[in-house]
N, C-alpha and C positions, 0 to 999 in steps of 0.2 A: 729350912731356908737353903736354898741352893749355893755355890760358890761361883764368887763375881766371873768367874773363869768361862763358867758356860751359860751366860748370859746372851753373849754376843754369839756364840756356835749354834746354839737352839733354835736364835733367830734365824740367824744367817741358813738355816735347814729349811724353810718355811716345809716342816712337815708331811704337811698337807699333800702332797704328791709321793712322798715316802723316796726317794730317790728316781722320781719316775720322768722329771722334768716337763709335766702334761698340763699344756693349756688347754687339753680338750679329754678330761676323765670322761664326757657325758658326750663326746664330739662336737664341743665347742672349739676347736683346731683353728679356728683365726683368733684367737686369743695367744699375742705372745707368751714364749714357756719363762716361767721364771728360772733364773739359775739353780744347776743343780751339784750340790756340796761336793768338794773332794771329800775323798773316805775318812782323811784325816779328823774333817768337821764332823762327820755320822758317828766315828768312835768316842768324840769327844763332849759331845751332845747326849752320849746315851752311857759315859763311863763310869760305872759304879764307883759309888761314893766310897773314898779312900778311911779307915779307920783314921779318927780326932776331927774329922769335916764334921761342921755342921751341920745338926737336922738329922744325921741320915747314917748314923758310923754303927749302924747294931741294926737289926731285923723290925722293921716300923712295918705293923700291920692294921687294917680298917676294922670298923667294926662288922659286926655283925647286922641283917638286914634292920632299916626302922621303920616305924607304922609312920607314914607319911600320908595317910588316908587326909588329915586335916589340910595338907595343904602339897597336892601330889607334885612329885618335882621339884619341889624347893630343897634347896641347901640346908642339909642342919647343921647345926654349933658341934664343934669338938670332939670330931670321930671317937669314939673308945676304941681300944687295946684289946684284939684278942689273942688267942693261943696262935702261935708260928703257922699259920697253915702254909707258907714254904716250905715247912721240913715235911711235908705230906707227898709234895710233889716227887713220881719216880725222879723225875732230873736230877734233885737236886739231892734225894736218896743218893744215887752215881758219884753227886759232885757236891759234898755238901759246903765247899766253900760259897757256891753261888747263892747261899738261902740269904747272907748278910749284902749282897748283889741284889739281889732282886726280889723285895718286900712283894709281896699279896694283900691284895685287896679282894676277900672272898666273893665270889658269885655264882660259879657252880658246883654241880654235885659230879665230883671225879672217884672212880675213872664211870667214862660213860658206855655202857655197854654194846659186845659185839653180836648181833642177832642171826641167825642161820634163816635163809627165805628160799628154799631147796624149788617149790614151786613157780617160783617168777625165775628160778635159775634155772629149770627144766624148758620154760615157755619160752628163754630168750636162747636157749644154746648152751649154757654156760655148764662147765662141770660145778660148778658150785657158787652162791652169791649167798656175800653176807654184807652186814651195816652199821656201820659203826654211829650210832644213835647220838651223835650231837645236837639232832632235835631235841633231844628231854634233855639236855644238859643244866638248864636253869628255868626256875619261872618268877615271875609268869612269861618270860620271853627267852628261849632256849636256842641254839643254834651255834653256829661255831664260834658267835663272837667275844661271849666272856670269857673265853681263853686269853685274848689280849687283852681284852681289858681288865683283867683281874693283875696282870704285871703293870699294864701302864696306870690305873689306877694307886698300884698299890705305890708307882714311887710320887705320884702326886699327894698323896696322902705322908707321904716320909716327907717329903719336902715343904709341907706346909701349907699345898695349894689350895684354895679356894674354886677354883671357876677352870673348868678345861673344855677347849675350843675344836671341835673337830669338821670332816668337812663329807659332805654326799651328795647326793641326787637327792630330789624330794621324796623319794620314795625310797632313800635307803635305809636297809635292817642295822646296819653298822651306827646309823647318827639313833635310829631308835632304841637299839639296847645302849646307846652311849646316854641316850635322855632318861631311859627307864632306873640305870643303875648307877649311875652318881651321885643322885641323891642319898643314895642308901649310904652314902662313905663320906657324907660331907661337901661333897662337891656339886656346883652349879655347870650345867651345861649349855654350853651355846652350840650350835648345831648352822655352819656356813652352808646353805643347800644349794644347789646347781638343779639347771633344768633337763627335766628327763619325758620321757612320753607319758602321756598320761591312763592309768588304768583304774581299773578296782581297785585293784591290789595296792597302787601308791598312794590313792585316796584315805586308804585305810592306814596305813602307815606314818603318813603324814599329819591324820586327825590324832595315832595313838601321840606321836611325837607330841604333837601340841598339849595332849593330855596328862602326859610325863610332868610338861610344867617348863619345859626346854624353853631358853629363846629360841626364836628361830628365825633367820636370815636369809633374803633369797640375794645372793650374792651375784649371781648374772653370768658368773666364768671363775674358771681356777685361780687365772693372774688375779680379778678382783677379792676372791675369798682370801686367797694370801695374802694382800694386800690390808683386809679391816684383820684378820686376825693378828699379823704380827703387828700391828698399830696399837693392837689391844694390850698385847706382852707387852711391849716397850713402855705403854703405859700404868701396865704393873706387873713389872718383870718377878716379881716375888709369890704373884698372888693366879697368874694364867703359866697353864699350859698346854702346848699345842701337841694333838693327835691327830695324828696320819689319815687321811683318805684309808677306812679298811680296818685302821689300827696297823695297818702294815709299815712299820716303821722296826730297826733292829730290836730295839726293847719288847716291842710288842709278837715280834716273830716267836720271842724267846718260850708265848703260852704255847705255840704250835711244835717247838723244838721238845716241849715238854710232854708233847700229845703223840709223837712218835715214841717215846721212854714207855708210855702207858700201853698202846697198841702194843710193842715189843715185848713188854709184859706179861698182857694178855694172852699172846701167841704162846708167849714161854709154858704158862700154865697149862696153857691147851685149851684155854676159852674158846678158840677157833683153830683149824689150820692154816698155816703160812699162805698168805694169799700169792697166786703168781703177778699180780697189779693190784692198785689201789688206786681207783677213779675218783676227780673228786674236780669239782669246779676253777677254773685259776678266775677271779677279780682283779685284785690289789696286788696277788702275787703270794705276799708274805703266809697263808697257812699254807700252801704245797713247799715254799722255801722252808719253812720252821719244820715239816714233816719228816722231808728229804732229808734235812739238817739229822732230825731227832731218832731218826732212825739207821741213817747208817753210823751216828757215836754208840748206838746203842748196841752195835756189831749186829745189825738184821738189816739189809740194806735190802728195800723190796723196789721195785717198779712202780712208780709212779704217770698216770696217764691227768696231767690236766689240763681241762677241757676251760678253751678261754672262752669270756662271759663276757667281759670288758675291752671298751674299742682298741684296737690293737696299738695306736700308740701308747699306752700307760704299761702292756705285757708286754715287750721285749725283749728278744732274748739277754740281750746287752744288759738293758736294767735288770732282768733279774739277777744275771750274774754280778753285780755290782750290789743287788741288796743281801745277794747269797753272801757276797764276801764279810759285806759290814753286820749281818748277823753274827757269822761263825768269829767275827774277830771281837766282835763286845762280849760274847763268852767267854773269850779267849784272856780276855783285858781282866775280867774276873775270875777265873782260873786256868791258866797257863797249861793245864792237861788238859784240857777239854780235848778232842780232837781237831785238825787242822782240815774239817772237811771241805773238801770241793768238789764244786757242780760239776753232773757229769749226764751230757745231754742224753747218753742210752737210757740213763736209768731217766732221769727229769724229763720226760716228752712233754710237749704243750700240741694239742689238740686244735688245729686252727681253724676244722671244718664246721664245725657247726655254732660260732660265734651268728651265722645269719648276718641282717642288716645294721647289727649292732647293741649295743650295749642296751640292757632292760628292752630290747626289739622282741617279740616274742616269734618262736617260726615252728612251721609244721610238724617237724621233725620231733622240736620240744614237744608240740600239743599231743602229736602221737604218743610218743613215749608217756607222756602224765597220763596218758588213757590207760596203757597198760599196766604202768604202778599204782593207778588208783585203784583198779580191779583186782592189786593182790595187795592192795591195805596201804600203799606207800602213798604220802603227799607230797608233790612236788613244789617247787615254783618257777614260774615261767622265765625268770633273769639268770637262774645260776642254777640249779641243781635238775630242770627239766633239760638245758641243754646238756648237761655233762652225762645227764642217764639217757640221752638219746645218741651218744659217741659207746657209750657202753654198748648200747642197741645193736648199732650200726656195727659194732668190734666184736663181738656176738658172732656174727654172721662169714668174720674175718679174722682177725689176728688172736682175738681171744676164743674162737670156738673149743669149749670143752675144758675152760679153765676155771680157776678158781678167781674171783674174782671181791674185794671188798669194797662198796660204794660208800664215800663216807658223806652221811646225809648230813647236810649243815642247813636245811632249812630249820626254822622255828616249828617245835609240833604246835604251837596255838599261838595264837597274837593275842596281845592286853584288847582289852576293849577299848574300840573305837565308837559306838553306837551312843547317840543321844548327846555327841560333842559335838558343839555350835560352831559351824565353820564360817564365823563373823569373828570370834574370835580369835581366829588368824589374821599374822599380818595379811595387811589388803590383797597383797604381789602376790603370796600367795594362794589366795582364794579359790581361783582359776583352775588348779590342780585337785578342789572338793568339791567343785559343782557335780550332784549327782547328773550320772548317765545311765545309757545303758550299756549293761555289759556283752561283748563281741563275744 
């Protein structure tokens, strides 16, 4: 159980926007923005439980996966206790005050491997290209996202919670590994969706979500999602908790901070050589901030190019340096060495050309590029990772000609099955977003 303390901070965060203050994550932009927290309320919303608190004063871990075949999605009874998989983490290797800071809730298999792809490196220019494989990260639904959710999870699970509230697009991979992998910990998922264009691909997404077992909400706009979710907290301030648009929230950055220690690692052994960039999609913000973060405490401070996916007001420069700051200082709040890193725009570039018409919009450029990674084994998706490998494409030819370059893949290598789910079984509102079509 949490402390009365951050009751009213957590609210007062409404999450869901991550510090991003966006009434339009999907470009719903006439939606007034709800308030967005001073720093004060982010550090305090997300400040590791002090030794004698309740709930939460020693290292609270989930269980291990459960056969939920009888009834997919649902909530079970009384997570079990496993072995620390915190002290597994390089991070917390470095800093092992923060393993009693921030419990794990297992999901993936770390560290996730760096791959050498010398002939799509030869076809685009590049002296060298490799991939940092967060596709196989987990299954059956692998990608970049159980990195946060395995921290944000894990302190739900310390803290007693039942039910956690997050929020997407109908077709986002963040509210589907959020439906897929709470059950597994105990936890019931509500999933606030916002409207997005409509494709294959979020058809599919949207049926696996429903087959998770998830509620699912179609909320209309960010200000409304905000709105029923903190309603739901206030009405069981004990038993909900609210996760970020992304997971990008300071607690949640902290898997990504953890994912540069790994990388850093890796390099150190000579799994790969030292990349001169590291490409990789920016959404929510939070895994190129947790990166950035994780790799120069790590003393390897490489170049980062991310390539924005999401409507430009939710990636700003502004907000990100304001979630930059409230990640590296909830670290900091649980161990005072951490490093006191700050953003620094040479090394942190955001990529603004080939966002196209907009968030989940797909454009030529992506469709190019997936043609060329599909013909040397790479699967892309057309929202996040076809446009940020078509900024690599285009950098190829320009700023990166002849270097070494790491892509870090955060598509899922395969989706749950969505095939043979009855889309009467979704709410009504939703419907609309499953009628089959045909594919462009």
């Amino acid at each position: 159980m949490r402390r009365d303390g951050e009751r009213s901070s957590r609210a007062a965060l409404g999450l869901a926007v991550a510090l991003s203050g966006a009434g339009g994550l999907f470009g719903l932009s006439a939606c007034p923005s709800p308030r967005v927290p001073p720093m004060h309320e982010v550090v305090a919303a997300r400040q590791p439980p002090r030794a004698g608190s309740t709930g939460s004063s020693k290292p609270v871990t989930a269980p291990p996966p459960t056969d939920t075949s009888s009834s997919p999605g649902a909530a079970v009874d009384a997570p079990a206790v496993d072995a620390s998989p915190e002290l597994k983490l390089p991070l917390v290797r470095r800093f092992p005050t923060l393993a009693a800071a921030f419990p794990v809730a297992p999901i993936g298999r770390w560290p996730t491997e760096v791959t050498a792809h010398p002939e799509l490196a030869a076809a685009l220019g590049l002296g060298g290209l490799w991939l940092k494989r967060d596709d196989r990260s987990a299954e059956p639904y692998g990608g970049g996202k159980p990195r946060k959710l395995e921290l944000l999870f894990g302190r739900a699970v310390a803290e007693g919670r039942r039910t956690v509230i997050t929020f997407g697009g109908v077709g986002s991979h963040h509210a589907l590994a959020t439906a897929l992998y709470a059950p597994r910990h105990g936890l019931s998922a509500v999933l606030m969706l916002l409207p997005q264009p409509r494709t294959p691909e979020v058809r599919r997404v949207l049926l696996a979500s429903q087959a998770a077992g998830a509620e699912l909400v179609l909320a209309g706009s960010m200000t409304n999602a905000l709105r029923l979710a903190n309603a739901r907290e206030a009405a069981a301030p004990d038993e909900v908790m609210i996760i970020a648009a992304g997971g990008s929230e300071p607690l949640g950055n902290v898997g990504f901070v953890n994912a540069g220690f790994e990388l850093a690692a890796q390099i150190a052994r000579g799994d790969m050589p030292r990349p001169d960039v590291v490409v990789m999609a920016l959404g929510t913000m939070g895994s190129a901030i947790g990166l950035d973060i994780g790799l120069v405490a790590a003393g390897m401070p490489i170049d980062i190019l991310a390539v924005r996916a999401s409507n430009r007001p939710i990636s700003t420069w502004r907000k990100l340096e304001r979630m930059y700051a409230a990640t590296v200082a909830l670290l900091r709040a649980a161990d005072p060495t951490f490093p006191d890193v700050r953003v620094d725009p040479a090394r942190l570039v955001v990529d603004d050309e080939h966002l196209g018409q907009g968030y989940a919009i797909p454009t030529l450029a992506g469709a190019a590029a997936t043609r060329l990674a599909t013909g040397h084994g790479l699967e892309l998706d057309p929202t996040y990772t076809a446009k940020a490998f078509a900024a690599l494409s285009d950098g190829a030819k320009r700023s990166l000609a002849g270097k070494t370059v790491l892509f870090w893949q955060s598509h899922a290598a395969q989706e749950p099955e969505s095939d043979g789910i009855d889309p009467a079984t979704l709410p009504a509102a939703l419907r609309g977003w499953v009628v089959p079509f045909r594919d462009r």
